[in-house]
MIBA-331863 format. One record per residue (C-alpha): x, y, z. Coordinates in steps of 0.25 Angstrom, whole numbers, plus 5000, padded with zeros to 4 digits. Each point is the difference from the previous one (the first is absolute). Layout:
# MIBA-331863
XYZ/...
# end
This chain:
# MIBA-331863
500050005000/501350094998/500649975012/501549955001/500149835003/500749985012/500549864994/501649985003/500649904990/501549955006/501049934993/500949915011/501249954995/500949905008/500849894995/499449885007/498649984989/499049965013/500450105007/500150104991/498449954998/499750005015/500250145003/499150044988/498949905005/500150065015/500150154994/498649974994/499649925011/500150115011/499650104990/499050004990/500450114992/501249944997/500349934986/501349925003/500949924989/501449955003/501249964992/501249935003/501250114995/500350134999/500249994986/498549954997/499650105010/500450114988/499649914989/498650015009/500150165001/500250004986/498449954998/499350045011/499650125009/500649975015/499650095012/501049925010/501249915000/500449905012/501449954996/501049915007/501450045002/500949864997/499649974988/501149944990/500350094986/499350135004/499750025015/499050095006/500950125003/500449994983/498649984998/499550105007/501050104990/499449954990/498650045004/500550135004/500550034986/498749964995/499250075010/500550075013/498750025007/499749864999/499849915014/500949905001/500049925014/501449915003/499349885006/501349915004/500449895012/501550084997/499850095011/500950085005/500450165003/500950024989/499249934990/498750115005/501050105000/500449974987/498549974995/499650155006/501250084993/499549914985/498850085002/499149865005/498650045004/499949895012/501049905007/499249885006/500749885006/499549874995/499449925014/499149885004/498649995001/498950064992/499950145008/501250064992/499249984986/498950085007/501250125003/500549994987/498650024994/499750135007/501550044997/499649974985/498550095001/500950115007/501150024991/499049994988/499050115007/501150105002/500449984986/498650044995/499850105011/501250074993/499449994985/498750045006/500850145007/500750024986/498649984993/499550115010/501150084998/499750024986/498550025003/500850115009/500650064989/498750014993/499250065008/501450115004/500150024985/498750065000/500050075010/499950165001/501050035009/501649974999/500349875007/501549965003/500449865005/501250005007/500749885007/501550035009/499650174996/500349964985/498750024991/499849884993/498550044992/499550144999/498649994992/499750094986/499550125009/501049995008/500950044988/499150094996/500250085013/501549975001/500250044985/500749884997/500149954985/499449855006/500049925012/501449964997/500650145003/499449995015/500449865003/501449985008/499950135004/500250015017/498750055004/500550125007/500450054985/498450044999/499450005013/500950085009/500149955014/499650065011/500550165005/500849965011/501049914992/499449875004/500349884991/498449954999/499550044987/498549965004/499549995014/499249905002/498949995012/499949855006/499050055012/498749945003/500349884991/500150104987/501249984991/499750124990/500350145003/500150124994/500950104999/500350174993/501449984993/500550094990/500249934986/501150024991/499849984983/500949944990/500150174995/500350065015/498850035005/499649995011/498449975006/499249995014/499449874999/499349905009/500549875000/499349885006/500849875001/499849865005/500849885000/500249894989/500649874995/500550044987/500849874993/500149945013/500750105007/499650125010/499650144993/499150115000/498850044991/500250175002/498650074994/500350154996/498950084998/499350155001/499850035016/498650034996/499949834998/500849975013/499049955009/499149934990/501449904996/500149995013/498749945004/500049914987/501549945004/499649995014/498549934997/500949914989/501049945011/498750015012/499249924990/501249894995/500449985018/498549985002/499849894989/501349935003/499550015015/498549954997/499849855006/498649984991/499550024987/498950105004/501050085007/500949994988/498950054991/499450125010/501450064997/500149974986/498950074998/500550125009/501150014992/499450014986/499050105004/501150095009/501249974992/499649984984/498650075002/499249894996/499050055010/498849914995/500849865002/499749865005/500949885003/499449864997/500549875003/499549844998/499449945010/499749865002/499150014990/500850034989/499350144999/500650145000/499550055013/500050135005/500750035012/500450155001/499650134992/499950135001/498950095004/500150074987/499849874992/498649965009/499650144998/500149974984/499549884999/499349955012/500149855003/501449944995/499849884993/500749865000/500649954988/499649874995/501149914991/499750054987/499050114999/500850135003/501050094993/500749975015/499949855001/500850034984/501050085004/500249915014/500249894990/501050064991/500850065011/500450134994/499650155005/499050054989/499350154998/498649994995/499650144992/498549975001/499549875007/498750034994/500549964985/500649855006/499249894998/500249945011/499750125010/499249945010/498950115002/499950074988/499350135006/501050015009/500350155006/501649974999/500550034984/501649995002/500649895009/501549955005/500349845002/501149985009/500249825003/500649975011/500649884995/499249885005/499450075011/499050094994/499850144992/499950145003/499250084993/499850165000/499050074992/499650144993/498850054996/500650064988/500649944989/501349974997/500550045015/501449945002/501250024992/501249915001/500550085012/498949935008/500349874993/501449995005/499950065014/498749915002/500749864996/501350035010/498950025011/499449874993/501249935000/500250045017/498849945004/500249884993/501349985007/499350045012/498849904997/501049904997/500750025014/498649995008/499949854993/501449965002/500150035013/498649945003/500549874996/501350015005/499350045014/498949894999/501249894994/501050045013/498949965009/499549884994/501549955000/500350045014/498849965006/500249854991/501449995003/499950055016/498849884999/500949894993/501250025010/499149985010/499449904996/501249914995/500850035013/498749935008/500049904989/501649984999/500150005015/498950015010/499349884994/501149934994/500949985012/498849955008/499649924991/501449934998/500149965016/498649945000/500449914987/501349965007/499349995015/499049904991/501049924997/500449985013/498849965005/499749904989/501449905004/499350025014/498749954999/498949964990/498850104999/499050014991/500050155002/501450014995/499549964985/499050135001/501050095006/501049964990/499050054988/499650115008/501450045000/500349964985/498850094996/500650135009/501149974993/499350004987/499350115003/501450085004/500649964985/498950044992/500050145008/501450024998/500049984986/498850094997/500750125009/501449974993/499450004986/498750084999/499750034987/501250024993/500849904990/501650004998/500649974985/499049954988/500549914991/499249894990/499649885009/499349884992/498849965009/500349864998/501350005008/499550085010/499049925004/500649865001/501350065008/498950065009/499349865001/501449945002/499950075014/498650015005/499549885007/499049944991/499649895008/499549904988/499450124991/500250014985/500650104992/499650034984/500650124992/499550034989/500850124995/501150044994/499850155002/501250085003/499750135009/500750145007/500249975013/500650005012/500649865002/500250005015/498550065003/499349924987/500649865007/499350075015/498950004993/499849884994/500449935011/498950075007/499149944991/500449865000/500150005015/498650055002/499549914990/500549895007/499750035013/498650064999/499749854991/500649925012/499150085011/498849974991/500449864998/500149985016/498750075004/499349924989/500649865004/500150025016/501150055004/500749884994/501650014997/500450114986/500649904994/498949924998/499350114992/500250004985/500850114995/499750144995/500350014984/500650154997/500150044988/500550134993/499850054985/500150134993/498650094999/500050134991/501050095005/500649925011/499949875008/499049925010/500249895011/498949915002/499949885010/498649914999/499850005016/498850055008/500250154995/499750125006/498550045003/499750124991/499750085013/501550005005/500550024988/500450145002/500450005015/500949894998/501150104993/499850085014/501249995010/499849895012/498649944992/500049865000/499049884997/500749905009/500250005012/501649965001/500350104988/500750155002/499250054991/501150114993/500349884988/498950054991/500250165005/501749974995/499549964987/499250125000/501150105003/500949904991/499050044987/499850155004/501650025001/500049934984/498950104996/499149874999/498449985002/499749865008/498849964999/499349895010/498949904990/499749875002/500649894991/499549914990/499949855012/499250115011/501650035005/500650135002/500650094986/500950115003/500250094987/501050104997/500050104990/500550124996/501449924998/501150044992/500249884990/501349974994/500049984984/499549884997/500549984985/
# end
């Protein structure tokens, strides 16, 4: 809708090829805007630049023919501003040291564990923002420039006292030849500085949270003359480096520059200050009435409709036209101009066809997006009202409170994501250091006091502690793993189901059952957590058969029950695991994927809520249905299938 894509794409280069595929895989993993590839040399690291557009580069330092510091020159020479991150296990201080003076973005030690992949990602995202927050301040600069090179009065641009831009009337009012004839000349060559000899060409007023001032300072011309001048001045970044933006004008024009500098920097504090969108768009709106003069304005932005809603405007605009309309997807010059993304001047709205009240008292109007977020809109009732002036001063004050909208988002989620984490991880820790030990210790000296007890004397009661305790430490197990695990997977790789099934059938006890495969599907996946949870499945399968079997005959012996037959086949984008025992009854077929739910009395209930979190983490639906013998049928889907030629 005009907006920027926040996507990142990151080349990572290291020598080792599965490595150099497992940092782009946890890059995406632990952010979704990131579009990760890797290669396995420096050398086809360039041959990659050459073909495609890269945002970021994560390169290993030993790496034989060109290593990373060479690599990195060679980026450098193509483009200096590009990120390039040394991820490398070579740590030490002269190696940073000589990483930072080859102009490296980043230096980030190679570790264990998954955590450092979650770092490097958010090192990645920042490096890659600042980048783009610098193309965005050279992009304003030019809009600068434009709206300066209109502008009535001289305007000089100095950085360390040196003029670096004087705009056309400024060298009207020097009496230059061009612009060129005022630049690299010290500033104290035109504005004189102060009558006491001090060495401060322009005061500058920081009281009261202002950073604009104004000052009466004699001007000197190109031909030696000299005029009494106001000059308001106020910081700027100019190419990235500290200067001053010095606006000379008549004294008759002092005070009104003043207000307008002073509103300007008020207006741009407050939005990059606002913690809502509403608040965001109550000073917008301020702003472009005060500042630009759009008095009859307002601000719309979606809501969770998908409509353009209005959420601040001026009393001028109510005054014209009453009640302010929501926009609807489609049927509005604003829900256009909201699409296509770009500031647009409307002569007469009255002439478009898709003006949504055709005897509308407003004739002129000025569409402002705000990116994603919404649109602001001023109106005239007279024709033709806003010239290109309006136009550029109205898409910088567009272009603020997007980036101000933008914050209010980003650090929404970054608030409601820190909490979430915290509040999970401080949960976890307890919860596995109860598990871990509180329980586990216990639980041990009972087992091994047990065992005691049972070369001392012969109790029935022993065998019913003994699967008491076996349950606990069951129970124990399958907690640990779903607090250790969660919902996350490690490396994916192409596993063929086949193989994972019967090595999983290898080591559950199956207790007379019978296995048939009937696949030869090949799928994406983490091995370790795929073999959990198959394993899963054959045991419940095999123990939920066995209950049946013993309630329906008794009480007699499991052994003397015929075996559960399992079976696994492929189904339209994925897999199922069927078994032809009792089944599940159509009413717990839901709950039984819940945490600590089970149908028996001796099970943990967490097998079937691991499966669950097993799929979740793959990005697959499992789905709980009844097979063709009455037994239970899990079916996954949403699987990613390998080729199958």
């Amino acid at each position: 809708m005009g907006h920027v894509a926040s996507g990142v794409t990151v080349l990572c280069v290291d020598d080792e090829p599965s490595y150099a595929d497992l940092i782009a895989t946890h890059l995406e993993r632990n952010d979704e805007a990131i579009d990760a590839t890797g290669v396995t040399s420096a050398t086809d690291g360039l041959s990659y630049l050459d073909e495609h557009d890269v945002d970021c580069i994560v390169s290993d330092y030993d790496m034989p023919g060109i290593d990373g510091l060479e690599f990195l020159e060679a980026v450098r020479a193509r483009d200096p501003d590009m990120p390039f991150l040394l991820f490398t296990s070579q740590g030490s201080e002269s190696l940073a040291s000589e990483a930072v003076s080859a102009g490296v973005t980043d230096y980030i030690q190679k570790r264990h564990g998954s955590q450092q992949y979650a770092v490097l990602a958010e090192r990645v995202r920042n490096a890659v923002e600042r980048v783009r927050a610098k193309a965005t301040a050279d992009t304003a600069q030019e809009r600068t420039k434009r709206i300066l090179d209109v502008t009535s009065d001289a305007v000089l641009v100095s950085v360390t006292d040196t003029v670096v831009y004087a705009n056309p009337a400024a060298v009207g009012f020097f009496g230059a030849a061009d612009s060129d004839e005022l630049c690299d000349r010290p500033l104290t060559d035109l504005v004189e500085p102060t009558t006491d000899g001090g060495t401060v060409t322009v005061e500058r007023v920081v009281e009261n949270g202002q950073t604009a001032g104004q000052v009466s300072r004699t001007i000197r011309t190109l031909s030696g003359n000299r005029v009494q001048a106001s000059v308001t001045a106020c910081d700027v970044t100019w190419d990235g480096e500290d200067g001053t933006v010095s606006v000379i004008s008549d004294r008759s024009d002092t005070d009104e520059r003043e207000q307008r500098l002073e509103a300007l920097h008020e207006a741009t504090r407050q939005l990059m200050a606002a913690e809502v969108r509403n608040k965001v768009a109550g000073i917008g709106v301020n702003a472009a009435a005060e500042i630009i003069g759009l008095d009859a304005n307002a601000v719309h932005l979606i809501n969770d409709d998908g409509q353009l809603e209005p959420v601040a405007a001026t009393a001028s605009l109510r005054q014209l036209v009453g009640d302010i309309p929501t926009f609807e997807p489609g049927d509005s010059i604003a829900w256009r101009v909201y699409e296509h993304g770009e500031a647009t001047a409307v002569p007469d709205v009255r002439l478009e066809e898709d003006v949504q009240n055709p005897e509308t008292p407003i004739r002129s109007e000025l569409y402002l997006p705000l990116g994603e977020y919404g649109i602001l809109i001023a109106a005239s009732a007279t024709i033709d009202a806003f010239d290109e002036a309006d136009i550029v001063a109205g898409r910088i004050l567009a272009a603020n409170m997007e980036a101000a909208l933008a914050a209010v988002e980003r650090d929404k989620q970054l608030r409601d994501r820190e909490q979430e984490l915290s509040t999970q991880n401080d949960r976890l820790e307890q919860f596995t250091t109860v598990v871990s030990h509180d329980l586990r210790n216990p639980l041990n000296v009972a087992i091994g006091r047990l065992g005691t007890l049972r070369e001392e004397c012969d109790d029935d009661n022993i065998v019913a502690i003994e699967q008491a305790l076996d349950r606990m430490q069951a129970l124990i197990d399958d907690l640990l793993l779903l607090a250790r695990t969660g919902d996350s997977v490690a490396e994916m790789e192409t596993v063929a189901l086949a193989t994972a099934v019967k090595d999983c059938w290898e080591v559950v006890d199956t207790d007379g059952a019978a296995l048939v495969v009937d696949t030869d599907r090949k799928i994406q996946a983490d091995m370790t957590r795929l073999k959990q949870l198959l394993e899963n499945l054959i045991r419940n399968a095999v123990e939920h058969s066995a209950t049946d079997s013993r309630m329906q005959s008794g009480g007699t012996d499991k052994h003397d029950a015929p075996g559960v037959t399992v079976a696994i086949s492929e189904i339209p984008g994925g897999f199922a695991v069927s078994d032809d025992g009792p089944g599940i009854p159509e009413a717990d077929r839901e709950r039984v994927f819940e945490s600590g739910y089970s149908t028996t009395t001796d099970g943990t209930g967490f097998g079937l809520s691991i499966i669950s979190q097993i799929a979740t983490a793959h990005g697959w639906t499992v789905t709980l249905t009844e097979s063709e013998s009455g037994g239970a049928r899990f079916e996954f889907t949403g699987v990613d299938v390998a080729s199958e030629e």
